[in-house]
C-alpha positions in Angstrom: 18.1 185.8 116.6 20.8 183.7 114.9 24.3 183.8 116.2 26.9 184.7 112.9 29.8 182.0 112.5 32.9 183.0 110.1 33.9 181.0 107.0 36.9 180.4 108.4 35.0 178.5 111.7 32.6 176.8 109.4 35.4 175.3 107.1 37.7 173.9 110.2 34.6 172.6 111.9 33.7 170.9 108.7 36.9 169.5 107.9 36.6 167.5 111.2 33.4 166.2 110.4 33.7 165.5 107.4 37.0 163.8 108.4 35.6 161.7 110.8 32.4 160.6 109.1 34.6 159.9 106.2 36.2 156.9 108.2 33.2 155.8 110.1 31.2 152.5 109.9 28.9 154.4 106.9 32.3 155.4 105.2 35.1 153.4 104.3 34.8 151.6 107.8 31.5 149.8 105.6 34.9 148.2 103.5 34.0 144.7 104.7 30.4 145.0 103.9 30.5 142.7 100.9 33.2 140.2 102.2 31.0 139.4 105.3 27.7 138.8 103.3 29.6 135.8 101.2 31.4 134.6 104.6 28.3 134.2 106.6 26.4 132.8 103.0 29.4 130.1 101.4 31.9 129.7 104.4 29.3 129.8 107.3 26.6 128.1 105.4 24.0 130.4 106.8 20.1 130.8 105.0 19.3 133.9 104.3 16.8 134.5 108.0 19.6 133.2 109.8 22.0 136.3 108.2 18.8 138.6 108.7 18.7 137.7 112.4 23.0 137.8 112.6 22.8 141.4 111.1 19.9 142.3 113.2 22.0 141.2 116.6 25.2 143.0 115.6 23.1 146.4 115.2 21.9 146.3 119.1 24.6 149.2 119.8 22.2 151.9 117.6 19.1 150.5 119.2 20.3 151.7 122.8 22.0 154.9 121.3 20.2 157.0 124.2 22.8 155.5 126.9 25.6 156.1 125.1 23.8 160.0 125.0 23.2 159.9 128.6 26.9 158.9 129.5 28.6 161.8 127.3 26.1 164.3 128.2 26.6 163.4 131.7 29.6 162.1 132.3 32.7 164.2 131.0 36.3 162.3 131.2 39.1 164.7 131.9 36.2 167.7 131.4 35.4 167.1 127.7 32.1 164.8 126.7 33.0 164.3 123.3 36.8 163.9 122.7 37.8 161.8 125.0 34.7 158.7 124.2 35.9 159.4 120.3 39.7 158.3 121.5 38.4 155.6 123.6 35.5 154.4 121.3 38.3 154.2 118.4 40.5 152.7 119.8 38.3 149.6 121.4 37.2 149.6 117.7 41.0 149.2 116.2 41.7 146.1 118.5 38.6 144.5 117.7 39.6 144.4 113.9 43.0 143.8 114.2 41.8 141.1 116.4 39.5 139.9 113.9 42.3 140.0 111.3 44.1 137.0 113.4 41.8 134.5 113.7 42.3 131.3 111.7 39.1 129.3 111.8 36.0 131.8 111.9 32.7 130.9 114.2 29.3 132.0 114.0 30.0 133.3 118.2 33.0 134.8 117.9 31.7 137.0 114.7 28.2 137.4 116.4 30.1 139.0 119.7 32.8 140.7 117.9 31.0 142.5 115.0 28.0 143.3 118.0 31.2 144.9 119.6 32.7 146.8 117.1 29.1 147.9 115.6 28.2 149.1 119.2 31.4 151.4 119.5 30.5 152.7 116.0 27.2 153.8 117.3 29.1 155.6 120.3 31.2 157.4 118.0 28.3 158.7 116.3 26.0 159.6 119.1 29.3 161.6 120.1 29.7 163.4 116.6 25.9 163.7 116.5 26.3 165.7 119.7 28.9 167.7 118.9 27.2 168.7 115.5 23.8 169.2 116.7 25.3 171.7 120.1 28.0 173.6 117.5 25.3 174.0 114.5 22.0 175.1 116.1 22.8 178.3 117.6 24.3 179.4 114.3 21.2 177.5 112.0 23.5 175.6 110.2 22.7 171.9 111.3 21.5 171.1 107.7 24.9 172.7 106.4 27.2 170.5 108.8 24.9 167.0 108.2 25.2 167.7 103.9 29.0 167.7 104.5 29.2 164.5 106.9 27.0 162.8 104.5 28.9 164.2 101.3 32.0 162.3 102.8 30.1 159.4 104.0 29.1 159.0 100.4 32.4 159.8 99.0 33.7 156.8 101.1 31.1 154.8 100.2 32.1 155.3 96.4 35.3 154.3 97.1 34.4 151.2 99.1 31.9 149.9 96.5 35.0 150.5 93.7 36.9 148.1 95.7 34.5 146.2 98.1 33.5 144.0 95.4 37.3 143.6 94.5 38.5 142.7 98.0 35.4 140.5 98.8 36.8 138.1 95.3 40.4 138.8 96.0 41.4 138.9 99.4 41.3 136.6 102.2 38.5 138.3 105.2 41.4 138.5 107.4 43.1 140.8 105.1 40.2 142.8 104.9 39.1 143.2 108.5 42.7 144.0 108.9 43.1 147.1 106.7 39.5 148.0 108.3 41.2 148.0 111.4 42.7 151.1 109.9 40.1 153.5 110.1 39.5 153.8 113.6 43.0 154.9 113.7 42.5 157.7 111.2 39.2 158.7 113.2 41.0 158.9 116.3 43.6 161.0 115.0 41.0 163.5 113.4 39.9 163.6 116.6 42.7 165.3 118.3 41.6 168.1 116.2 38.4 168.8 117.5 38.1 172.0 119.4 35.7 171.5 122.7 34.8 173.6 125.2 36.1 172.3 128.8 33.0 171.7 131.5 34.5 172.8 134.4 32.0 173.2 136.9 30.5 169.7 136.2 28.0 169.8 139.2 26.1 172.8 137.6 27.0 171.4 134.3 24.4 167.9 135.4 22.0 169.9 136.8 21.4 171.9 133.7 21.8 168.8 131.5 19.1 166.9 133.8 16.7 169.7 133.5 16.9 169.8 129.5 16.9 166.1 128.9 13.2 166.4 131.5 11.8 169.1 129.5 12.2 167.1 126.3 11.1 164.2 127.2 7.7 166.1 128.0 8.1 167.5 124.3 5.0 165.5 122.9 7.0 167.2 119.1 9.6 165.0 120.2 8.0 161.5 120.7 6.0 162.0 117.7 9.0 162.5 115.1 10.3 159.4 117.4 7.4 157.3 116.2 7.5 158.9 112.5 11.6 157.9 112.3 10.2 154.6 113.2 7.5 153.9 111.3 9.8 155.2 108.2 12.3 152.5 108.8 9.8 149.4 109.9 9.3 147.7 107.1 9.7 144.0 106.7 13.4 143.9 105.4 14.0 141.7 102.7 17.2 142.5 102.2 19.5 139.3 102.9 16.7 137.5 101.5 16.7 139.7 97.8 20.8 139.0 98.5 20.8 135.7 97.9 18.1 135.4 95.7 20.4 138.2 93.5 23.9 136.2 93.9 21.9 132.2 93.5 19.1 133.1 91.1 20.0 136.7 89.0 23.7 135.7 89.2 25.1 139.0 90.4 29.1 138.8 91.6 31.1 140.5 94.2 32.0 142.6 91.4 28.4 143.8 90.0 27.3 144.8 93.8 30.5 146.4 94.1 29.4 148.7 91.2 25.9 148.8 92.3 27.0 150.1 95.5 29.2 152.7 94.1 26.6 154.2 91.8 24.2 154.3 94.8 26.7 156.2 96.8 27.5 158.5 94.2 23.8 159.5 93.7 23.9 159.9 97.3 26.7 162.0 97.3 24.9 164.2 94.3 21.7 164.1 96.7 23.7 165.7 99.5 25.4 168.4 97.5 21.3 169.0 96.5 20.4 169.1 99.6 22.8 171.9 100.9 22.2 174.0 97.4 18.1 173.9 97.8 17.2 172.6 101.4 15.6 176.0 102.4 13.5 175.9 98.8 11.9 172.6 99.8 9.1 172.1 102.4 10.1 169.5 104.3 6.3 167.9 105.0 5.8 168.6 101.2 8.9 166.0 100.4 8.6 163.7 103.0 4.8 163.0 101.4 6.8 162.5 97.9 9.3 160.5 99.1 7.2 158.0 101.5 5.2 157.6 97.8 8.4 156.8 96.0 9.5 154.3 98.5 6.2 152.7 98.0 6.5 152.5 94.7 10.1 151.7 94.0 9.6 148.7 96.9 7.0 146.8 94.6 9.5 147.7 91.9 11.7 144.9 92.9 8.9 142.3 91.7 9.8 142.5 88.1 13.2 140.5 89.0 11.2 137.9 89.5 9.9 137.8 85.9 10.8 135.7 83.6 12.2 138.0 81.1 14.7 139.6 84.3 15.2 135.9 85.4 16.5 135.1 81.6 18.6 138.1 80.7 20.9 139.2 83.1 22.2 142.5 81.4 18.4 143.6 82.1 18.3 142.7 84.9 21.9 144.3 85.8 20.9 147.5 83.7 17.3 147.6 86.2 19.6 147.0 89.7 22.0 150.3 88.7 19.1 152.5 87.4 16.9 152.1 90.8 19.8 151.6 92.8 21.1 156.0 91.5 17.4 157.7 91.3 16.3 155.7 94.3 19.9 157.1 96.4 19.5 160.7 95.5 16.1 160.7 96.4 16.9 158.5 99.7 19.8 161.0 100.2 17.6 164.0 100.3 15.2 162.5 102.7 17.4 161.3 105.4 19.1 164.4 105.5 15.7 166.6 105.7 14.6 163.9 108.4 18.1 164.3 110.5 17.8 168.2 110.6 14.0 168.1 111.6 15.4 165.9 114.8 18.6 168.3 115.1 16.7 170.9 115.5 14.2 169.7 117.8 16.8 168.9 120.1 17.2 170.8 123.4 20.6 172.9 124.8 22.5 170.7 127.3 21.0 167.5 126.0 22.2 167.1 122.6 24.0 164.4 122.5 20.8 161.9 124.4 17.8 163.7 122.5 19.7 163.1 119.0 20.6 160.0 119.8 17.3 159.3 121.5 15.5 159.6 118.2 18.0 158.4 115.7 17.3 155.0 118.3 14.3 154.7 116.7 15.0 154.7 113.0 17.7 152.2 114.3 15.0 149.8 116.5 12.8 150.3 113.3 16.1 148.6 110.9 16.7 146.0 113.9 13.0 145.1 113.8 12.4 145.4 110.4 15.5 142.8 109.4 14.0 140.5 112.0 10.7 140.6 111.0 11.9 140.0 107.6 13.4 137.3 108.5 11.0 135.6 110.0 8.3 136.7 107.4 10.1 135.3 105.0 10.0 131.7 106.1 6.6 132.1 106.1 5.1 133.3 103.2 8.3 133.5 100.6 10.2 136.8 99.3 7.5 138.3 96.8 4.8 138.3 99.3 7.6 139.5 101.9 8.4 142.3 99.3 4.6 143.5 99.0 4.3 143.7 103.1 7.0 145.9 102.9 5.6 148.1 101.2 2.8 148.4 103.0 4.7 149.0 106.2 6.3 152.0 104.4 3.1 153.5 102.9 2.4 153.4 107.3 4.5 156.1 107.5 1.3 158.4 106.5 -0.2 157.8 109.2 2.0 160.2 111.8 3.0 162.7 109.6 0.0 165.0 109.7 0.7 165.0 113.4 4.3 166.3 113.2 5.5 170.1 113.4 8.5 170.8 111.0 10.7 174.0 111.6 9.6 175.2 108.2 6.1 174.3 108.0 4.8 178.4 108.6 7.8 179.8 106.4 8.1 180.9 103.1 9.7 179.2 100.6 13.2 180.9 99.8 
């Protein structure tokens, strides 16, 4: 039977979430997003598979998320496992910016090394929110509640950084930016100091009962197979830097258009998080993921007609096209990933939150490592439209594990 948790409990915890993922790496912390794509393209001189492989290096951190799991599961500083890392994880993150904000002449190795480590403390920090989230909102069954409102704020951020990531990327020197981001790990460790933990204090008995959870999932065969369906949903041959510079050297979009274009998306993301917590017990999960693996499918061979002629010659069409997909394909992309993130929160066992969550969120993050790449290398090969098709055949691979998967809801009735 489900525990009862007051308003007034729900609304601090989800303050402090919401605080925290609002200044995270997929909240304003994503600030220099922009900035760095035209420093590695017109300062560095990169191609476009030597940013794919860059981008792919600096997201190692995600891919070995289950350590980071294992060492706050098992391994409490001062007797909390998810305060203290926050404190330390943000403030390793605020040097590295500031850091970054000095330096004169930039290199390829000193940006590989310190954007690896600043990505790699990011993905600490969220393996330790995920933890927190997934052992405070399970016994009370509201998991999908607390990820709309991380999410919601992620987006919100995300609105504001695509209002002035464009803006800052044309305006302002990189070292200005990486600067100010050098602010946010600040605010995320002062939200931090509001987090309310219990204490382990019998940390022998705690390990043992940690041990014996994280050994009865990993026997969980539910477990391995959403693993293998988060990442067959993400490995797809990225085109991504490719489509980047083919958008900035061929469609002509500025800092200032993908500034837009990344707002819009965020706020349909935002729009489908708020839909998410209204209706997420009137949709069947298996039902939508089916929809959803279609869309993607079809909205990934969507991106062929910019290589028509008529999108090549008229760039308000082709401008008009980019904002349209980029706020049906968000909401829809919003719903998803959060239905996809509850179905792993849920399957996640007492005592081993934190290294089950971040165990198979790993694998959505190995399937974006491999998939950028892949893309990369695929794309010296055979060229970006037949790279664009592959993709979508990768995606449409998701089908082929999702019979196999159990989903909380899959026996209940629709509300």
């Amino acid at each position: 039977m489900e525990q009862a948790l007051d308003k007034n409990q729900i609304l601090k915890l989800s303050i402090v979430f919401a605080l925290i993922y609002f200044f995270s790496i997929n909240g304003l912390a994503s600030l220099p997003g922009i900035t760095i794509s035209f420093l590695l393209k017109d300062v560095l001189k990169m191609t476009a598979t030597q940013a794919a492989y860059f981008g792919a290096v600096t997201l190692v951190g995600w891919a070995i998320k289950p350590i980071w799991g294992l060492i706050s599961d098992l391994i409490p500083i001062f007797g909390y496992r998810r305060k203290s890392y926050l404190i330390i994880t943000a403030t390793i993150t605020t040097i590295v910016w500031v850091y970054l904000g000095q330096v004169e002449n930039f290199s390829i190795k000193t940006l590989l090394i310190l954007f690896t480590l600043s990505s790699t403390m990011y993905a600490f920090m969220d393996v330790i929110c995920d933890g927190l989230m997934v052992e405070t909102g399970k016994p009370y069954n509201i998991t999908g509640q607390l990820q709309s409102i991380q999410w919601t704020s992620v987006y919100i951020a995300a609105i504001i950084t695509g209002l002035v990531g464009g803006w800052v990327a044309k305006n302002l020197a990189p070292q200005t930016v990486f600067l100010i981001t050098g602010m946010f790990p600040v605010l995320i460790l002062l939200s931090s100091l509001f987090i309310k933990e219990t204490k382990v204090i019998n940390h022998a008995e705690h390990l043992k009962l940690t041990v014996v959870s994280l050994k009865k999932a990993s026997r969980t065969k539910t477990i391995w197979l959403l693993a293998l369906f988060l990442f067959l949903w993400t490995f797809s041959p990225s085109f991504g830097a490719p489509f980047f510079y083919y958008a900035v050297d061929v469609l002509k979009f500025d800092q200032i258009f993908l500034g837009i274009v990344a707002t819009v998306g965020a706020a349909s993301s935002a729009v489908g998080a708020i839909l998410y917590a209204r209706y997420v017990k009137k949709i069947k999960t298996r039902v939508w993921i089916n929809v959803a693996i279609f869309l993607g499918v079809i909205a990934t061979l969507f991106d062929l007609i910019y290589f028509t002629q008529l999108v090549q010659q008229n760039l308000a069409l082709a401008k008009a096209l980019n904002i349209a997909t980029a706020a049906i394909l968000s909401v829809i992309g919003s719903i998803t990933f959060l239905m996809i993130l509850n179905a792993a929160a849920l399957a996640c066992p007492k005592n081993g939150e934190g290294t089950t969550f971040a165990t198979l969120t790993s694998f959505w993050n190995i399937g974006l490592i491999g998939s950028s790449i892949l893309g990369g290398f695929l794309f010296e090969k055979i060229g970006l439209q037949p790279l664009i098709i592959t993709s979508a055949v990768f995606t449409a691979a998701a089908w082929i594990v999702l019979p196999h998967l159990q989903f909380a809801d899959d026996d209940m009735p629709v509300a």
